[in-house]
C-alpha positions as CSV (number, residue, x, y, z in Angstrom):
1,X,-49.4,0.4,-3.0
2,X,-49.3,-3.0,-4.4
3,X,-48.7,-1.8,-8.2
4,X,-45.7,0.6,-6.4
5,X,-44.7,-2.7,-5.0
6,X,-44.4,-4.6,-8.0
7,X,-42.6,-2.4,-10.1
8,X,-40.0,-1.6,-7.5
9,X,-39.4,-6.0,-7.2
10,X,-39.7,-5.5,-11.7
11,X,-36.6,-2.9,-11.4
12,X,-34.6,-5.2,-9.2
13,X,-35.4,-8.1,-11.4
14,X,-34.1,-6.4,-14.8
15,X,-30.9,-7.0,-15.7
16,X,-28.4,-4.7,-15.7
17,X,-26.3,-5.4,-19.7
18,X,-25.6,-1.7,-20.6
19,X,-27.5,-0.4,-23.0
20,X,-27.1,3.1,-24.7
21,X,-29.8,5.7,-26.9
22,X,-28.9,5.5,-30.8
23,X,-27.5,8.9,-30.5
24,X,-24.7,10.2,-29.2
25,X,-23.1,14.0,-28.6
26,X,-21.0,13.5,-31.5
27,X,-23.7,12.2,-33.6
28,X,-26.2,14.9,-32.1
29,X,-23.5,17.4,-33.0
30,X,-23.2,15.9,-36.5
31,X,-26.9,16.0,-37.2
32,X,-27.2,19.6,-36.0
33,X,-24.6,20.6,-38.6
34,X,-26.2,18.7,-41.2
35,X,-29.4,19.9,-40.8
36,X,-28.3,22.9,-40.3
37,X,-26.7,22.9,-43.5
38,X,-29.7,21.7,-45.2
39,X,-32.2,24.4,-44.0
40,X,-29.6,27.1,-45.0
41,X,-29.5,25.9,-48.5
42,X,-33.2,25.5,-48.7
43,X,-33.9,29.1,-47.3
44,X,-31.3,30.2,-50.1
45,X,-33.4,28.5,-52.7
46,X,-30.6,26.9,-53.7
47,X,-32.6,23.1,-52.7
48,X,-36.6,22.3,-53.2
49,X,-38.5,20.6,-50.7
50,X,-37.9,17.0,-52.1
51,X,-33.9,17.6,-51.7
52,X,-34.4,18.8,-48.4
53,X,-36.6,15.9,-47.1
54,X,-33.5,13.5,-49.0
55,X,-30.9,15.7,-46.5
56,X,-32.8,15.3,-43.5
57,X,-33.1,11.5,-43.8
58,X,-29.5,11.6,-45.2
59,X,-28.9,13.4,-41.9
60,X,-30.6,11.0,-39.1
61,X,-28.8,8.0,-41.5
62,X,-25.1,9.0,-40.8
63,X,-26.0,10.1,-37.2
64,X,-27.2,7.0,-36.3
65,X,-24.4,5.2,-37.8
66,X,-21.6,7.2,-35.3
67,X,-21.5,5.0,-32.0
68,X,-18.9,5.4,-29.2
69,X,-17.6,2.9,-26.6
70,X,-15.5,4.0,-23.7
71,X,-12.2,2.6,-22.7
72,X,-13.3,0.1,-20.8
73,X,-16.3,-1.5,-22.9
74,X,-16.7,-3.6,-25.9
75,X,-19.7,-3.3,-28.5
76,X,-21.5,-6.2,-29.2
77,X,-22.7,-6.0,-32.7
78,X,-25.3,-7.9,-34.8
79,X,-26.0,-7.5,-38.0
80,X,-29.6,-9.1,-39.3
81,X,-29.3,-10.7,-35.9
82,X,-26.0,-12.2,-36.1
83,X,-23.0,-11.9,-34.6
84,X,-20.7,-9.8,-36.4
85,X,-17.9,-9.1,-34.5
86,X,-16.8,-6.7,-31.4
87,X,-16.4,-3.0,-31.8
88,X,-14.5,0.3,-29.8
89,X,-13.4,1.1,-27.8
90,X,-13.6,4.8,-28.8
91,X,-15.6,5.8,-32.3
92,X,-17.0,3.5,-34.5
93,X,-19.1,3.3,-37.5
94,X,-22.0,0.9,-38.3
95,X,-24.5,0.3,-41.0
96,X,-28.5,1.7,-39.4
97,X,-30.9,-0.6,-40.2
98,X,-28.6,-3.6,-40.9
99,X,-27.0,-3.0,-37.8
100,X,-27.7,-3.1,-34.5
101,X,-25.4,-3.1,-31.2
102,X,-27.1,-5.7,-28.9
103,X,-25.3,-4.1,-25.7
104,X,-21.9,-2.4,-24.3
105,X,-19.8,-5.6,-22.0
106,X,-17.7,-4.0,-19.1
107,X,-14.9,-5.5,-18.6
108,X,-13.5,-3.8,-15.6
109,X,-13.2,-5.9,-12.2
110,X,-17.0,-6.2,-10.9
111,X,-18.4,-7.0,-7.3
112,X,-21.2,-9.0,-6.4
113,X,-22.9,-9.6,-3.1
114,X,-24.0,-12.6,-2.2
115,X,-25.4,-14.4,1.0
116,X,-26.6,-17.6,2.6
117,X,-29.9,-17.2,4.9
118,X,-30.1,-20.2,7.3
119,X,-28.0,-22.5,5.8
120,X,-27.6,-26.0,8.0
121,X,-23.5,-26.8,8.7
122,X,-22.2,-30.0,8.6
123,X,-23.3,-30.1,12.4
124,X,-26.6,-28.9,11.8
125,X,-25.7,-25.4,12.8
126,X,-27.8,-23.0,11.0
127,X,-26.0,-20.0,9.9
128,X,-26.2,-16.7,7.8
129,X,-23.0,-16.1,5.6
130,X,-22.6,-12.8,3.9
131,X,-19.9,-13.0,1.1
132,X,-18.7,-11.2,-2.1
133,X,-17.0,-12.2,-5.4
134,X,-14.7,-10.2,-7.5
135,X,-15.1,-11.2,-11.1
136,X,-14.5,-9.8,-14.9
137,X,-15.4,-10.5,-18.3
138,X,-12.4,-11.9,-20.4
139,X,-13.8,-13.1,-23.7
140,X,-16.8,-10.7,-24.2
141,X,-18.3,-12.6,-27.1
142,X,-18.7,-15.9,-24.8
143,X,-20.4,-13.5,-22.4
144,X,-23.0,-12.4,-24.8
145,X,-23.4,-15.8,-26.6
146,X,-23.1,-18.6,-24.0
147,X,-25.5,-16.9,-21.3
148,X,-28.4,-14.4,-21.6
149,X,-27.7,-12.0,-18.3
150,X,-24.1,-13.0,-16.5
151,X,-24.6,-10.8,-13.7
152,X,-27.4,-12.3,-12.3
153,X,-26.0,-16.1,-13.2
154,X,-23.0,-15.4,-11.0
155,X,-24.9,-14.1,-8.2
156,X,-27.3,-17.4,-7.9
157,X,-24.3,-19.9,-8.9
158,X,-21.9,-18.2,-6.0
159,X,-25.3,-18.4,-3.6
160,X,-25.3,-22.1,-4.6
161,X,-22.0,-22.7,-4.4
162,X,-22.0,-21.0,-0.7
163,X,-24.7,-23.0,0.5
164,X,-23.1,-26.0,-0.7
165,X,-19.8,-25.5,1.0
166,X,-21.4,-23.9,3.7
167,X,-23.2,-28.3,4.5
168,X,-19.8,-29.9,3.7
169,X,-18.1,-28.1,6.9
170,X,-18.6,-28.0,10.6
171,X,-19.2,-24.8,12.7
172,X,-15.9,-25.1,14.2
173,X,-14.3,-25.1,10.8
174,X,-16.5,-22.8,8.9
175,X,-15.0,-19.8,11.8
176,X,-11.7,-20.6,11.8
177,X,-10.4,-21.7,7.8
178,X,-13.0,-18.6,6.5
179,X,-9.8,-18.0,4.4
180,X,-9.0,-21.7,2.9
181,X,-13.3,-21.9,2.3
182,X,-13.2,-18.7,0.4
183,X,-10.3,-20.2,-1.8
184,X,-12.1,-23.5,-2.5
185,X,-15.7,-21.6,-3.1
186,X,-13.5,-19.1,-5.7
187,X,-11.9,-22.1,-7.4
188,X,-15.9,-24.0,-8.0
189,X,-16.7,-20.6,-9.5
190,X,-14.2,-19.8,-12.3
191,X,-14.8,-23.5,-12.9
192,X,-18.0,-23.0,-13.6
193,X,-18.0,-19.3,-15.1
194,X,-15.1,-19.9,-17.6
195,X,-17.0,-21.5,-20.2
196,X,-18.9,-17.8,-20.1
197,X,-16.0,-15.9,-20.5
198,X,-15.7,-14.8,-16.9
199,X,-13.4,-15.3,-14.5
200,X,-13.9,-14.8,-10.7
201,X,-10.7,-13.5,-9.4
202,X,-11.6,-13.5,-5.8
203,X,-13.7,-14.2,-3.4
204,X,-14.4,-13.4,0.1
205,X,-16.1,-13.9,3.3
206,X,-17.7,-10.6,4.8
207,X,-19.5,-11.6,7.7
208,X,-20.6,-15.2,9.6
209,X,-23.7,-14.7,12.0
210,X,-24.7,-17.9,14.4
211,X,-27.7,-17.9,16.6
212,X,-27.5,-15.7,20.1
213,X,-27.9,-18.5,22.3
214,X,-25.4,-20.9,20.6
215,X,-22.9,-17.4,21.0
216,X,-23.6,-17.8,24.6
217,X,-23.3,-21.1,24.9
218,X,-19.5,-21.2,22.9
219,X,-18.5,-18.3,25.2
220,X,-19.5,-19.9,28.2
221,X,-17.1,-23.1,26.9
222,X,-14.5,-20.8,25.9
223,X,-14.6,-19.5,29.1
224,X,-14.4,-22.7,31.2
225,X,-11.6,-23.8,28.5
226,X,-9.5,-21.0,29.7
227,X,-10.2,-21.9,33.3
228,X,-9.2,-25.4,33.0
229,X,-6.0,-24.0,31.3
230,X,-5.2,-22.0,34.1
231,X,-5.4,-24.5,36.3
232,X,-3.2,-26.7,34.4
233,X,-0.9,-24.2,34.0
234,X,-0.6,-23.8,38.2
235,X,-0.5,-27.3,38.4
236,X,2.4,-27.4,35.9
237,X,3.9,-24.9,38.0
238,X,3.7,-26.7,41.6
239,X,5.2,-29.9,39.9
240,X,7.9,-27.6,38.9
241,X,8.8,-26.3,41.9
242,X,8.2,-29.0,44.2
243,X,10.7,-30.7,42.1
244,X,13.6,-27.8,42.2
245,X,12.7,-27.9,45.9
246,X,13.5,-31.3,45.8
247,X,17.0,-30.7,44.1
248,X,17.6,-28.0,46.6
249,X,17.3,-30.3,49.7
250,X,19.6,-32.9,47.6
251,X,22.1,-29.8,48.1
252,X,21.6,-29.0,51.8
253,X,22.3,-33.0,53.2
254,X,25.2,-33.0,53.0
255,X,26.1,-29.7,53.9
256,X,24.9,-27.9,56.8
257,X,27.2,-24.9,56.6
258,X,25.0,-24.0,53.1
259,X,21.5,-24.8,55.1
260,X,22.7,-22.3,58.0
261,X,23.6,-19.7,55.4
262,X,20.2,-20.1,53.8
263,X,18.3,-20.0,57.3
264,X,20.5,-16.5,58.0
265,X,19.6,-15.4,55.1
266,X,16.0,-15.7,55.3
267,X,15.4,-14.8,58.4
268,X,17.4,-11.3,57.4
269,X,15.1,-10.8,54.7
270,X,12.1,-11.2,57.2
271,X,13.3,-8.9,59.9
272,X,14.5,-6.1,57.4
273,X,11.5,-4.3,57.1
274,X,10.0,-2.0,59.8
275,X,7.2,-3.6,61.6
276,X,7.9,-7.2,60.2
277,X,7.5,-10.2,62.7
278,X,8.8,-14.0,62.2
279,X,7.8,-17.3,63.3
280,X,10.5,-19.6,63.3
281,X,10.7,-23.1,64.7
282,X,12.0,-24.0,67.9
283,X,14.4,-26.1,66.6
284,X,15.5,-24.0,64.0
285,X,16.9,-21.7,67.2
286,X,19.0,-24.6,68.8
287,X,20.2,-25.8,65.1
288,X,21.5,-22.5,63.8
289,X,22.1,-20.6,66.9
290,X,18.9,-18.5,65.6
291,X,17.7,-17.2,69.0
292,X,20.8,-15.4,69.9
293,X,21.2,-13.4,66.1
294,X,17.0,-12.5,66.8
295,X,18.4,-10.6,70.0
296,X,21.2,-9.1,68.2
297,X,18.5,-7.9,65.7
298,X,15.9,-6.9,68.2
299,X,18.6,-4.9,70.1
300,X,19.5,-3.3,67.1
301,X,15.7,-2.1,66.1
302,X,15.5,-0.4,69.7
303,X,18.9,1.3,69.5
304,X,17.5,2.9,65.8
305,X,14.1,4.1,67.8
C-alpha cells in the first residue's frame, strides 16, 4: 500500500512537457517498406548478408530522422545539446544521433486550477479560494530555455499570487469586487510569466468558501440590516403622509364647503358596502348635517331588504 502510495504522489509530481516515441506511422510505414525491400532483394540473391545488415541500419537511420508535429505544437530541437532552432508543425526531417527533439510546446490556450486553503483576509478571516488561469505559450523557445517545467511554475506562482492578494483585502471586499481582484491577480501574473514566454490571458474566481458560523453570523446581520431598512422606509413614509395631511388641512380652513364634501364622501364610501357600520363623531352630525343623510341611508338599506 505504501509503495502504491508513492508512485501515484511520483505520477502527479511529473511534469507534463510532451514527449513523443522516435517513431512515427509514417516513419513505421517507411521502415516497413525498406525493409521490406531489403529482405526481397536478399531472398533474390541479388544482396549478401553484409548489404543487407548495411539496409537494415540504413533503414532504422532515415526512419528515425522523419518526425511530425501537429498543428498546434512546435518541436524543440537540440543538436549536441544545443538549441538549434524550432521545427513543424507538420513533417520534418532531422539528423539521428546528432539530433534530438527535447519536447513538443502546445501552444493552444491552457487551464490551470489553482486554490488557496485557509488563507487569513485582511480582517483575519480565514478563507478557501478556488480559482483558475487561462494562459498560452507565445515565444516557445523562452518556454523551454528560461524555465525547466512551465506548467507547474504557473500553478505555484498563481497559488502565491492568490494568497497574497487574498491578505491585502478584507472579507467584505474579497465577495463583492471578485471581478476587479481577478483583474489585478491576472495583471501580477503575465508580469511575472512574460519573461517565460507565456502570457496569462485570464483569470478567474471559481468559488469563495468562509467558515459555517461566520455564514451564520453575516446572515443573521443581513437579516437585521433589512429590518432596520424596513423600518426606515415606514418611517419615511409616516413623515410623508403626515405632512400631505398637513397640506390637506391647510386646504379645508378656509373652506368648509370642501371639508363637508370630503366628510360626505367618506362616510358614502363606508356605508356602501353590505353589512358595513360607522362611527362618526358627534360633532361631526351637528357640523355637516351627518345624522339626517345616515337616516336617509339607513332607510334606503331597509327599503332594498
Amino acid at each position: 500500500m505504501t509503495l502504491l502510495i508513492n508512485f501515484k504522489k511520483i505520477n502527479n509530481m511529473k511534469t507534463k512537457t510532451i514527449t513523443k516515441g522516435v517513431f512515427n506511422p509514417i516513419s513505421v510505414t517507411v521502415l516497413i517498406v525498406m525493409l521490406g525491400i531489403s529482405g526481397g532483394l536478399y531472398f533474390l540473391s541479388v544482396i549478401n548478408i553484409p548489404i543487407l545488415v548495411s539496409f537494415i541500419i540504413l533503414s532504422v537511420f532515415i526512419a528515425s530522422s522523419i518526425n511530425i508535429a501537429n498543428q498546434w505544437e512546435k518541436a524543440v530541437l537540440l543538436r549536441m545539446g544545443n538549441f538549434k532552432g524550432l521545427k513543424g508543425p507538420g513533417l520534418f526531417i532531422i539528423i539521428p544521433i546528432i539530433d534530438r527533439i527535447d519536447n513538443y510546446v502546445d501552444q493552444r490556450v491552457r487551464v490551470t486550477d489553482f486554490k488557496a486553503d485557509q488563507t487569513l483576509t485582511k480582517d483575519t478571516v480565514p478563507v478557501n479560494v478556488d480559482a483558475v488561469v487561462y494562459w498560452t505559450v507565445w515565444d516557445v523557445e523562452k518556454a523551454a530555455l528560461e524555465v525547466q517545467d512551465y506548467e507547474k511554475a504557473i500553478s505555484y506562482i498563481a497559488q502565491t499570487g492568490l494568497r497574497d492578494m487574498i491578505g491585502k483585502h478584507e472579507l467584505g471586499d474579497l465577495l463583492q469586487e471578485r471581478d476587479k481582484i481577478a483583474e489585478d491577480l491576472q495583471k501580477i501574473l503575465d508580469k511575472d510569466t512574460n519573461p517565460w514566454g507565456i502570457t496569462c490571458q485570464t483569470v478567474g474566481i471559481k468559488d469563495i468558501i468562509i467558515p459555517p458560523a461566520l455564514a451564520d453570523a453575516m446572515s443573521k446581520e443581513a437579516q437585521a440590516e433589512r429590518e432596520r431598512r424596513a423600518r426606515v422606509i415606514l418611517g419615511t413614509a409616516e413623515t410623508e403622509i403626515a405632512e400631505k395631511f398637513g397640506l390637506a388641512s391647510q386646504q379645508y380652513i378656509d373652506n368648509p364647503v370642501a371639508l363637508h364634501l370630503r366628510g360626505m364622501n367618506m362616510l358614502f364610501e363606508g356605508l356602501k358596502e353590505k353589512g358595513s357600520m360607522v362611527i362618526v363623531p358627534s360633532s361631526a352630525l351637528d357640523s355637516m348635517n351627518l345624522g339626517a343623510m345616515g337616516g336617509l341611508v339607513s332607510l334606503a338599506k331597509s327599503n332594498e331588504q
